[in-house]
C-alpha positions as CSV (number, residue, x, y, z in Angstrom):
1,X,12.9,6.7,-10.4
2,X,15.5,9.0,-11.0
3,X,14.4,12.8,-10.8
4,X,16.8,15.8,-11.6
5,X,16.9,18.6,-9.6
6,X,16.4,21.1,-12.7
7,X,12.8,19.2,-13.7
8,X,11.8,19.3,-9.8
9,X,12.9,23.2,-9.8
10,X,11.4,23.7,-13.3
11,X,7.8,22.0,-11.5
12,X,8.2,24.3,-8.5
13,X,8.1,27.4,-10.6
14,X,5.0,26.3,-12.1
15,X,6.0,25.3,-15.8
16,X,3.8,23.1,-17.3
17,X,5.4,21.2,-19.3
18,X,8.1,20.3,-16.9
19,X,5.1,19.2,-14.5
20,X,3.5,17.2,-17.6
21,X,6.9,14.9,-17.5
22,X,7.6,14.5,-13.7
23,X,3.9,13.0,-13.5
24,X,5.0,10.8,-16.6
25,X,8.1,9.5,-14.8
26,X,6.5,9.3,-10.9
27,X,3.4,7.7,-12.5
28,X,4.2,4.3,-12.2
29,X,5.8,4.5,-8.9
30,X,2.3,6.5,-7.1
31,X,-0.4,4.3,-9.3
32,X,2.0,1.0,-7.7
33,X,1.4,2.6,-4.2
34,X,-2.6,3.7,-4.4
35,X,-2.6,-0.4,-6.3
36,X,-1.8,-1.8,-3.4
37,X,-4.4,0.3,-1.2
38,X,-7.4,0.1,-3.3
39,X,-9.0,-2.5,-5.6
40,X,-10.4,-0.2,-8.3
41,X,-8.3,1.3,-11.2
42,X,-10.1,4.4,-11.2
43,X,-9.8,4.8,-7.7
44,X,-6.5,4.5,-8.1
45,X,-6.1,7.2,-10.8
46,X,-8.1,9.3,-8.5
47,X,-6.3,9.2,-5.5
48,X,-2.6,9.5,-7.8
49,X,-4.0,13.0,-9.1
50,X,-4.7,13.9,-5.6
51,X,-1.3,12.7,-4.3
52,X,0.6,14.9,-7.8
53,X,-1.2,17.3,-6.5
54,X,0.1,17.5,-3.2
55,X,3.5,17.0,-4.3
56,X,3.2,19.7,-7.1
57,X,2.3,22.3,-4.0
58,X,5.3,21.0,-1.7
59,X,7.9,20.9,-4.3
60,X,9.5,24.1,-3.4
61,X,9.0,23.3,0.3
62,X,10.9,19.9,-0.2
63,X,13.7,21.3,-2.4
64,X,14.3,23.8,0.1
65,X,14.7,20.9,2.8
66,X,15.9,17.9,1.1
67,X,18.3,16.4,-1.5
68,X,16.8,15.9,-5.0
69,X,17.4,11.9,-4.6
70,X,14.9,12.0,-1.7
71,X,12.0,12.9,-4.5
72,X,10.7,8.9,-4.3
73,X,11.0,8.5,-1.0
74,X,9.2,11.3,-0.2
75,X,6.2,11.1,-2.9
76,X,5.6,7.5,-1.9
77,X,5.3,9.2,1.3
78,X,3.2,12.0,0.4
79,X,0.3,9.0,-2.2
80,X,0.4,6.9,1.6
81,X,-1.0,10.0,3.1
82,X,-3.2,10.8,0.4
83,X,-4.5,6.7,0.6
84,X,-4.9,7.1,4.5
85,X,-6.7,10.5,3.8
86,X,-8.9,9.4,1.6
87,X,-10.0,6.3,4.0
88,X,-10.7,8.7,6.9
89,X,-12.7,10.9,4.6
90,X,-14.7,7.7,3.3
91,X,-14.9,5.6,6.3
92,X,-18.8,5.2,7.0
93,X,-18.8,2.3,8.4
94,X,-16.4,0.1,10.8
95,X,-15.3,-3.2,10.2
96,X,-17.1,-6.0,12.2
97,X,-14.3,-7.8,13.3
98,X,-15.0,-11.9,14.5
99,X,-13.2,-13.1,16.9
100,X,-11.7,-16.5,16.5
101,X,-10.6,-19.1,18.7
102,X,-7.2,-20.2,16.9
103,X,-6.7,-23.3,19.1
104,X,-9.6,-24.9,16.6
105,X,-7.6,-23.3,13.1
106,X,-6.1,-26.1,11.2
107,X,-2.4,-26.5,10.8
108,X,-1.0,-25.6,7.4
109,X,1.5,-27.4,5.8
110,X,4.8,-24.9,5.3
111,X,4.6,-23.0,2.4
112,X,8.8,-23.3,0.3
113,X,8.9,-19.7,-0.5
114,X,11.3,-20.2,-2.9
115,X,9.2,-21.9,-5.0
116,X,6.4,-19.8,-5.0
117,X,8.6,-16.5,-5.6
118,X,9.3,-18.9,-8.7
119,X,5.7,-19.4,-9.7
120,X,4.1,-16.6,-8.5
121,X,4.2,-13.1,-10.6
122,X,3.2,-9.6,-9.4
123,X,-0.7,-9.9,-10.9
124,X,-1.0,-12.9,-9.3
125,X,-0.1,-11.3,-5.6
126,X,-2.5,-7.9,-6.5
127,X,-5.3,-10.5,-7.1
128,X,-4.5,-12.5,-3.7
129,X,-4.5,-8.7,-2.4
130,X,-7.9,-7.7,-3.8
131,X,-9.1,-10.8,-1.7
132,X,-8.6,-9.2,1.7
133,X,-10.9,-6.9,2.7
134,X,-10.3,-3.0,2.5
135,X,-9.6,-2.7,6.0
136,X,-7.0,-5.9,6.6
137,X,-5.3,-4.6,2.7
138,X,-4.7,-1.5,4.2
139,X,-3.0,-2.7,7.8
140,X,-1.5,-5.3,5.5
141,X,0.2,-2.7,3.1
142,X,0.8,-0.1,6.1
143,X,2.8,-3.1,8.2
144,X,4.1,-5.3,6.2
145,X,5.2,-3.2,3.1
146,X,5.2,0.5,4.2
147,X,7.0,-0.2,7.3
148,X,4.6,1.6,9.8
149,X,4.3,0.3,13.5
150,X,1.0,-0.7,15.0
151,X,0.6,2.0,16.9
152,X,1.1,4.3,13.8
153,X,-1.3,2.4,12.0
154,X,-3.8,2.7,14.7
155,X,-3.8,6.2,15.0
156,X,-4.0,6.9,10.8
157,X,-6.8,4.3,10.1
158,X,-8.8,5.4,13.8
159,X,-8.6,1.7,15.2
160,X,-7.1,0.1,18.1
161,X,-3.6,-1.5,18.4
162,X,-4.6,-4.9,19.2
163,X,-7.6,-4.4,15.9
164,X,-4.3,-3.6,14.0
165,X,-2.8,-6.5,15.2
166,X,-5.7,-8.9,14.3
167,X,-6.1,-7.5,11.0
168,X,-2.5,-8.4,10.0
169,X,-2.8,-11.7,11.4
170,X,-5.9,-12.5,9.3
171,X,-4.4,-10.9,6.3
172,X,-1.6,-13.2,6.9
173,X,-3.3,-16.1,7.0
174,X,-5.8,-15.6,3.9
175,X,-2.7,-14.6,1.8
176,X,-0.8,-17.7,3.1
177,X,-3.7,-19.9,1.8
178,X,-3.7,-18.3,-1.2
179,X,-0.6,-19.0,-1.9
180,X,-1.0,-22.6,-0.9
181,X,-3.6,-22.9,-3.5
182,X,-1.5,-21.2,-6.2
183,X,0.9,-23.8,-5.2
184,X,-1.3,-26.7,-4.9
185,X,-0.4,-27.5,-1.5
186,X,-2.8,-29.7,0.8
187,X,-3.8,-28.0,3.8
188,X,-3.2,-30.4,7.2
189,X,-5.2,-31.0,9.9
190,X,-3.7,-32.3,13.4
């Protein structure tokens, strides 16, 4: 997403219009970031207005303080806060979380990555996504996507490090048989 500095300035002083076409050409990019937090489409949309609208009243702040070709850094930034936000303000219930002994988990065959990066398309990994719970998708986009370290994750979603931890290694392992059963692979047992 390319941005120009006179459309971001334009959006800063309040013109409408200019504000109409920066959330046509950041669209994509935010709904692709609230996609991979929630399931729902209209939560989605949702939670994109609310992150536009935090970017609309931080433009002149971040134009002050940054480069224009820092804008999509930056509002990906600002729709993960908005996602983390919005899970804090929803949260009304933990997650029971099962503890498992992994010494009785079957063995999985190895999965060629290759080959599934071949077969596989971008709906098909949402769809393995909307599999995982809210909880585990969250600490799965957060680690594994959004670069955030455990401990960061821990302190946005109000969990533990080591609850973190688990959650990404379940997420792991239900999105690695998903993608054995995309690719028709047999699971192994030792």
């Amino acid at each position: 997403m390319h941005i120009n500095k006179s459309l971001l300035k334009s959006c800063s002083q309040g013109d409408r219009r200019s504000q109409h076409e920066l959330y046509q050409v950041s669209f994509g990019t935010l709904m692709g970031v609230a996609m991979r937090y929630h399931k729902n489409r209209e939560d989605g949309m949702a939670l994109v207005n609310q992150g536009f609208l935090k970017i609309l009243n931080g433009l002149e702040n971040f134009l002050d303080q940054h480069p224009e070709d820092k804008f999509e850094y930056w509002s990906k930034r600002i729709m993960i806060n908005t996602v983390i936000d919005d899970h804090r303000r929803n949260k009304t219930h933990k997650e029971v979380s099962q503890a498992t002994d992994f010494s009785e988990v079957p063995i999985h065959s190895e999965v060629d990555w290759n080959e599934a990066e071949r077969q596989l398309e971008a709906e098909d990994l949402f769809k393995m996504l909307d599999v995982l719970s809210d909880l585990r998708r969250r600490v799965f986009n957060l680690y594994a996507i959004d670069g955030y370290s455990h401990k960061e994750i821990a302190e946005m979603l109000s969990i533990s490090e080591g609850n973190s931890k688990w959650h990404l290694s379940m997420a792991r392992a239900i999105l690695k048989e998903q993608v054995q059963k995309v690719l028709g692979i047999q699971q192994k047992t030792v």
